[in-house]
C-alpha positions as CSV (number, residue, x, y, z in Angstrom):
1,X,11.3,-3.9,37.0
2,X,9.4,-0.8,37.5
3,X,5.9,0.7,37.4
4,X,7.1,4.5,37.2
5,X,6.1,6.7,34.7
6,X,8.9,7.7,32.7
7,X,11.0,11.0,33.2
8,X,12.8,12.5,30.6
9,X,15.0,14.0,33.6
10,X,15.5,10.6,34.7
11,X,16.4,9.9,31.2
12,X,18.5,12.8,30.4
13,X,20.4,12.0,33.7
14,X,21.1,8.1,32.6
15,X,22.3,9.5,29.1
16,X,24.9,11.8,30.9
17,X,25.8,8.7,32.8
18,X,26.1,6.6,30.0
19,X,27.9,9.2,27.7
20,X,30.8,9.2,30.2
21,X,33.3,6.8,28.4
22,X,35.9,8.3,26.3
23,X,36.2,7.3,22.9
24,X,39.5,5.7,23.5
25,X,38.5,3.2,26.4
26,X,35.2,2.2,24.0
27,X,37.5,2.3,21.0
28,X,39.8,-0.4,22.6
29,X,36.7,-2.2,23.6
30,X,35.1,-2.5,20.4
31,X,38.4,-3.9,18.8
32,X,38.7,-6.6,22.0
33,X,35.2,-8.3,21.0
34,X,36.5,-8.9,17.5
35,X,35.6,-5.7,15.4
36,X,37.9,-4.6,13.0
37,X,39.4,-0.9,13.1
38,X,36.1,0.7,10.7
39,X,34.0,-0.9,11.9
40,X,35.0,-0.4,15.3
41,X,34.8,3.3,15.2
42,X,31.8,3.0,13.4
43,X,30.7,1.7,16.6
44,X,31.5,4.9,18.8
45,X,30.0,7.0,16.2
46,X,26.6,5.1,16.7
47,X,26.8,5.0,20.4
48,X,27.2,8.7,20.5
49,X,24.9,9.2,17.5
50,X,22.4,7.4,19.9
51,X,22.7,9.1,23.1
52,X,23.0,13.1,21.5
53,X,19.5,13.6,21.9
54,X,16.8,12.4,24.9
55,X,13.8,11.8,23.0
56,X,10.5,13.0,24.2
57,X,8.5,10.9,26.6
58,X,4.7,10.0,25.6
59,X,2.3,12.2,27.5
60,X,0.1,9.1,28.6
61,X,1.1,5.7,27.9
62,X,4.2,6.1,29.7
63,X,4.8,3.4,31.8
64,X,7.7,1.2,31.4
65,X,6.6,-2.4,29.9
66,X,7.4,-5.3,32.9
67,X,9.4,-7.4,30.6
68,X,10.8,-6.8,27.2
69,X,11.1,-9.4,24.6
70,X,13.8,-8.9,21.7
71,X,14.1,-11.2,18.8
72,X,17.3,-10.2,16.8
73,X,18.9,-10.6,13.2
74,X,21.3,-8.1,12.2
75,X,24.3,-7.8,11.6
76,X,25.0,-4.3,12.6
77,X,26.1,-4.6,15.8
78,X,24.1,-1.2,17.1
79,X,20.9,-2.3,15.6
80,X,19.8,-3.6,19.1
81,X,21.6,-0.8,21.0
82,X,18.8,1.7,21.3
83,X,16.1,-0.5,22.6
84,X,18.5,-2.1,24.7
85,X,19.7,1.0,26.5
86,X,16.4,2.4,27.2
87,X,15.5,-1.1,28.9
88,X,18.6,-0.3,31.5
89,X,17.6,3.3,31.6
90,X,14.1,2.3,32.4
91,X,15.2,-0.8,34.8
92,X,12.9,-3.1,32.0
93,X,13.8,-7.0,32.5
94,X,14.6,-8.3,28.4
95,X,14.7,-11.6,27.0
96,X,16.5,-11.7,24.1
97,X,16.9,-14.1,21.2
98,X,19.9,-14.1,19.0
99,X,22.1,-15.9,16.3
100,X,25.4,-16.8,18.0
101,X,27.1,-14.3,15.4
102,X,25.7,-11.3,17.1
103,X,26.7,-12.1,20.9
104,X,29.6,-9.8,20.6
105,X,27.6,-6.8,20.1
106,X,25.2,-7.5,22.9
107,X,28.0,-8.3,24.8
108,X,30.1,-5.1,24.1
109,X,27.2,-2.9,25.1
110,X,26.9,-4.8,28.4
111,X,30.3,-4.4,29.2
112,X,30.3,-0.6,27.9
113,X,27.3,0.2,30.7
114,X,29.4,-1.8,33.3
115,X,32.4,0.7,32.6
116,X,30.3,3.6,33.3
117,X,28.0,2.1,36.3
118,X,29.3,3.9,39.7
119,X,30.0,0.6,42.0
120,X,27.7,1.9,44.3
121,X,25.2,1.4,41.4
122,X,22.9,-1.4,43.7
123,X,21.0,-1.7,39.7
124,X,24.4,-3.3,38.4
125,X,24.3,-6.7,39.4
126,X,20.3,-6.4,39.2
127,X,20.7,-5.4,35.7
128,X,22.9,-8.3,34.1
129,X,22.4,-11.2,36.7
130,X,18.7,-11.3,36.5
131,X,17.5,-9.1,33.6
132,X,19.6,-9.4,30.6
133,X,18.4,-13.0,29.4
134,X,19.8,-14.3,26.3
135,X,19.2,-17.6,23.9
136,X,20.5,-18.6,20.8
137,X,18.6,-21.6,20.4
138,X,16.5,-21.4,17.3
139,X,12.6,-19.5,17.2
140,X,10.2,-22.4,17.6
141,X,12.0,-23.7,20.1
142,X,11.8,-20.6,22.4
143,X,8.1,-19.8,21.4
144,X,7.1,-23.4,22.3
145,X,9.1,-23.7,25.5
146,X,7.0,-20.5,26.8
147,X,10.7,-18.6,26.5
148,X,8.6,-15.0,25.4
149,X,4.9,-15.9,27.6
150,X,6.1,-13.3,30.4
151,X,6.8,-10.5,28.0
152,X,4.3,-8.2,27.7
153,X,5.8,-6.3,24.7
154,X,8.1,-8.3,21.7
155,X,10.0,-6.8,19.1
156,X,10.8,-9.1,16.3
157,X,13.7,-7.8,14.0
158,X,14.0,-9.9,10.6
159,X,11.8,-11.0,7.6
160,X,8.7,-9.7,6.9
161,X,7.4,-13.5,7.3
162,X,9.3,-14.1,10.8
163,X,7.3,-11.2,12.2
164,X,4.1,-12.6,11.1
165,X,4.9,-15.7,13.0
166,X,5.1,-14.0,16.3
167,X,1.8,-11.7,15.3
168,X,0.1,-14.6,14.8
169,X,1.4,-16.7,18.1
170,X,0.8,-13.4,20.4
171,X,-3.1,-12.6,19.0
172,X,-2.8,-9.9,21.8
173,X,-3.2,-6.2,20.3
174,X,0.3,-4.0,21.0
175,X,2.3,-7.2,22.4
176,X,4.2,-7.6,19.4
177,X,5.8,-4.7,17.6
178,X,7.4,-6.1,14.2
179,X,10.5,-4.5,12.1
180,X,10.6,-6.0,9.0
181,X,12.2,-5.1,5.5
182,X,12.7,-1.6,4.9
183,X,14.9,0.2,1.9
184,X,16.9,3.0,2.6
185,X,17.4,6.0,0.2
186,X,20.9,8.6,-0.9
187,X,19.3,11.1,-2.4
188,X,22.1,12.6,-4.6
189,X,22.6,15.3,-7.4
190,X,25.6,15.8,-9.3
191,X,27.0,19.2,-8.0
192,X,26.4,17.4,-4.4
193,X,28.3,14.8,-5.4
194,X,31.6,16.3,-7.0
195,X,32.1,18.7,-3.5
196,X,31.1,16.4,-0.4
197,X,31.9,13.0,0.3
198,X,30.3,12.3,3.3
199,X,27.2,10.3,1.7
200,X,30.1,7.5,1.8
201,X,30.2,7.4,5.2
202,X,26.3,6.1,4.7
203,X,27.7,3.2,2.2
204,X,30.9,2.3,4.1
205,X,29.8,1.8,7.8
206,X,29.3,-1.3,8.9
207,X,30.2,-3.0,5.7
208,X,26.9,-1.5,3.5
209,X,24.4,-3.8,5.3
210,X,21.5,-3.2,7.6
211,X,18.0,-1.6,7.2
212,X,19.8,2.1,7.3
213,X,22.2,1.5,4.5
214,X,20.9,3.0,1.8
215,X,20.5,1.1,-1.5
216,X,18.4,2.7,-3.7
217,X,20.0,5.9,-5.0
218,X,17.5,8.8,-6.6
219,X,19.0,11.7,-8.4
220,X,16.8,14.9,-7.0
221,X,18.2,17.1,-10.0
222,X,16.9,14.1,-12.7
223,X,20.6,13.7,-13.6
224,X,21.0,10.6,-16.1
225,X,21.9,7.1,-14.1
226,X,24.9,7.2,-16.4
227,X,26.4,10.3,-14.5
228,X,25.1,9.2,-11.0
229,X,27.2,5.7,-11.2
230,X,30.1,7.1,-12.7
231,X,30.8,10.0,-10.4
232,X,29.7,7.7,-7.1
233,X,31.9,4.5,-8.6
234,X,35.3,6.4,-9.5
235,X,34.8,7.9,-5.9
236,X,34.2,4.1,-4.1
237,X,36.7,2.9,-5.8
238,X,39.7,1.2,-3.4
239,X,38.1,1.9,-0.5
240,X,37.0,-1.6,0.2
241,X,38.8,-4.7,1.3
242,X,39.0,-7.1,-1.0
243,X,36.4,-9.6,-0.9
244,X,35.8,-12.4,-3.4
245,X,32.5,-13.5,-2.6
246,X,31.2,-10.5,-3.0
247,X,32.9,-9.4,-6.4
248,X,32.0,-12.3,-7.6
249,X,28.4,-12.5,-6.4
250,X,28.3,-8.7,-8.0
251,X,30.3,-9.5,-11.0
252,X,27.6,-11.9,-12.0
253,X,24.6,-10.1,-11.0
254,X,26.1,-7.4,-12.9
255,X,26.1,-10.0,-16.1
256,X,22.8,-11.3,-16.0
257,X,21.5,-7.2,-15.4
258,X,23.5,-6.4,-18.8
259,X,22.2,-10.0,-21.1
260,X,18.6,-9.2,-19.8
261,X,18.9,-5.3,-21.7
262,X,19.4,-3.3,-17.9
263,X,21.5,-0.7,-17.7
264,X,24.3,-1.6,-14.9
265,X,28.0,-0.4,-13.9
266,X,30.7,-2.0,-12.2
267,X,33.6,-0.3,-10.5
268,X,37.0,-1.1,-11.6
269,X,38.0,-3.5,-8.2
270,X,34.5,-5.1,-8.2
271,X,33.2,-4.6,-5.2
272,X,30.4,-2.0,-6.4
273,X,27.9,-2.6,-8.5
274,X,25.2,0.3,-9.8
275,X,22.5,-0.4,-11.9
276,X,19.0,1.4,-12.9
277,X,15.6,0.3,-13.1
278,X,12.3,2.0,-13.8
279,X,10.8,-0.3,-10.7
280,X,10.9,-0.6,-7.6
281,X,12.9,-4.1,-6.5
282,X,14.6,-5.3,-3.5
283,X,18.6,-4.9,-3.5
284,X,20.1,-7.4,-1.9
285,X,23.7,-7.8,-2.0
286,X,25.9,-5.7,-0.1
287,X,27.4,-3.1,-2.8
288,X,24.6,-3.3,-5.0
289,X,22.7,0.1,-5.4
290,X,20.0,0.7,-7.5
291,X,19.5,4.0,-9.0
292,X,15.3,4.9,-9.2
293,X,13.5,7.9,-10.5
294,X,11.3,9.8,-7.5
295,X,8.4,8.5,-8.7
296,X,8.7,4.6,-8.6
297,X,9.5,4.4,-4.8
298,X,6.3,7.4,-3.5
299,X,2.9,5.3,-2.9
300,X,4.3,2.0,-4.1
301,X,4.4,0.4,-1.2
302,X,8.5,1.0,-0.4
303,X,9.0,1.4,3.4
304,X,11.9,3.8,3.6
305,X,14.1,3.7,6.9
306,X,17.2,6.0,6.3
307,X,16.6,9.0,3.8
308,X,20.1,10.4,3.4
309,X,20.4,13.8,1.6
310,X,23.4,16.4,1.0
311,X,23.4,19.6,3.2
312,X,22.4,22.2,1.1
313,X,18.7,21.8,0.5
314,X,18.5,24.6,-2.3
315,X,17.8,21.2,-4.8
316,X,14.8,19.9,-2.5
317,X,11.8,21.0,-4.4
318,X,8.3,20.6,-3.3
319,X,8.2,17.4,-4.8
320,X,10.2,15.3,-2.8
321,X,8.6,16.6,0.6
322,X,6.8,13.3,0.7
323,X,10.1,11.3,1.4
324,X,10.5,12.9,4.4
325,X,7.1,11.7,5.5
326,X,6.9,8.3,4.3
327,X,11.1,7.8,6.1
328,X,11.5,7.1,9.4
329,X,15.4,8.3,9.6
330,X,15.8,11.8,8.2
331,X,19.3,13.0,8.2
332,X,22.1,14.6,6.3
333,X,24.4,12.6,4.1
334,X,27.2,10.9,6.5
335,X,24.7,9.7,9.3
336,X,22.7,7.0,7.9
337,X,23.9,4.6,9.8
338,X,23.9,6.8,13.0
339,X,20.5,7.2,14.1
340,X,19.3,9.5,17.1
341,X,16.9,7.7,19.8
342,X,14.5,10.3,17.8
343,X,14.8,7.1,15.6
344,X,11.2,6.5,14.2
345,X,11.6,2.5,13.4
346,X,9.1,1.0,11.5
347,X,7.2,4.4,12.2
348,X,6.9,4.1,15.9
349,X,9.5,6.4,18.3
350,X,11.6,3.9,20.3
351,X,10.7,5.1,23.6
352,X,6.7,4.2,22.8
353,X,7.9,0.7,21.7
354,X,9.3,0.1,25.6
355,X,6.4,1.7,27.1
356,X,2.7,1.1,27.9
């Protein structure tokens, strides 16, 4: 625990520290906890992703917080990683609440910062013995056992309503910082998508789930939903394993969109489903995309996280500057799910979420 004021030398020097493991060694580590080969470099990708860039330390209010409380649901195994390194960069004590099916990924980072501590590091054992304390027993039980009472800063990840639980149990302005649902947007056009592929990158990592996996889908050059699905389907198409839960979850999603009039498309091994609405409605299921003209997602209430786009930005128009406002992850297609610690989640930079 520390009452510093944070550094961004001291930060920049505990990324270079942290950036020393190969690929390889955290390649082979990734696949020992359980993750399967995409996924697992999907997991190096978002480590480096994370550590490319030392964001910029607030000019007052920057004092570490004395003990950070983390309640997690996610089942993208990074989703935790940026707050979590930050907390060992900044020496922060966390608590940390998770389902038993996301251990692993806590537990990967942990061993990834052990690889590259020095053993003359005297923080090591600090770090993990003492700081890093983690429950899987269920919410209510922690909040009335006093589990979170010595945090002066909780972020709740999960449902809109499970953050309003903790809002309303910590009345305390600031001590709560809530990530609820968010959509994330591919922003396509047709000549886009017949030369790059990358935006499947955005679709394909971790398994199309998670707040930065985009699924709604709007067509900057007005091209016809028609066109859209058919061009992004024919290119998806085998590049999933095989799943039957999830065709068939599609498959009939795909029915009932079709008997009630919508307009929906399938691809030919199941496991993607495109469809096109006129509102704005949550999506779901994994491999569900919803294609939706500009206007039904700006100043209806849709909190963007990821706004994906194509490199050549000859097709922005003035019009669709106001995504890159309302989104709090602006990047080119092929890093969606690989976020920079410039990061703005839920709208606040991750380093002013871990100070005070």
């Amino acid at each position: 625990m520390s009452d510093s004021i944070v550094s961004a030398a001291h930060l920049r020097t505990m990324f270079d520290r942290l950036n020393a493991l190969d690929d390889l060694t955290m390649l082979e580590m990734a696949l020992s906890h359980g993750y399967q080969d995409r996924e697992a470099v999907a997991i190096v990708k978002a480590y480096r992703a994370l550590l490319s860039e030392v964001p910029p330390v607030p000019p007052t209010h920057n004092q570490p917080v004395r003990c950070l409380g983390i309640v997690g649901a996610s089942s993208v195994p990074t989703a935790l990683w940026p707050y979590l390194l930050l907390a060992h960069c900044f020496r922060i004590p966390v608590k940390i609440k998770l389902p038993a099916s996301d251990l692993q990924s806590v537990c990967l980072l942990k061993g990834i910062i052990t690889c590259v501590s020095k053993p003359t590091d005297t923080f090591l054992n600090y770090s993990f013995d003492s700081t890093w304390e983690i429950s899987t027993q269920a919410g209510d039980v922690l909040l009335d056992g006093g589990f979170w009472d010595d945090c002066d800063r909780v972020l709740v990840f999960g449902s809109d309503a499970a953050v309003e639980i903790y809002r309303r149990y910590f009345a305390e302005h600031g001590r709560v910082i809530g990530f609820g649902h968010v959509d994330s947007v591919l922003m396509v056009d047709v000549a886009s998508l017949q030369s790059d592929d990358r935006w499947m990158d955005d679709l394909l990592a971790f398994g199309h789930v998670g707040c930065l996996a985009p699924r709604l889908v709007v067509a900057a050059d007005d091209a016809s939903p028609a066109s859209v699905a058919e061009l992004m389907l024919n290119k998806l198409h085998g590049l999933v394993v095989p799943d039957v839960q999830r065709a068939v979850t599609l498959r009939n999603v795909f029915h009932e969109l079709r008997v009630n009039g919508g307009d929906a498309w399938l691809s030919r091994d199941g496991m993607w489903l495109i469809s096109s609405s006129h509102e704005y409605a949550i999506v779901a299921n994994s491999g569900h995309l919803r294609v939706v003209p500009k206007a039904t997602l700006l100043g209806t209430g849709c909190a963007i996280g990821a706004l994906s786009k194509p490199a050549t930005a000859c097709f922005v128009s003035k019009q669709l500057s106001e995504f890159d406002v309302e989104a709090t992850w602006n990047c080119e297609w092929g890093r969606a799910q690989y976020p920079s610690m410039l990061w703005q989640n839920g709208g606040v930079p991750i380093v002013t979420t871990l100070c005070r």
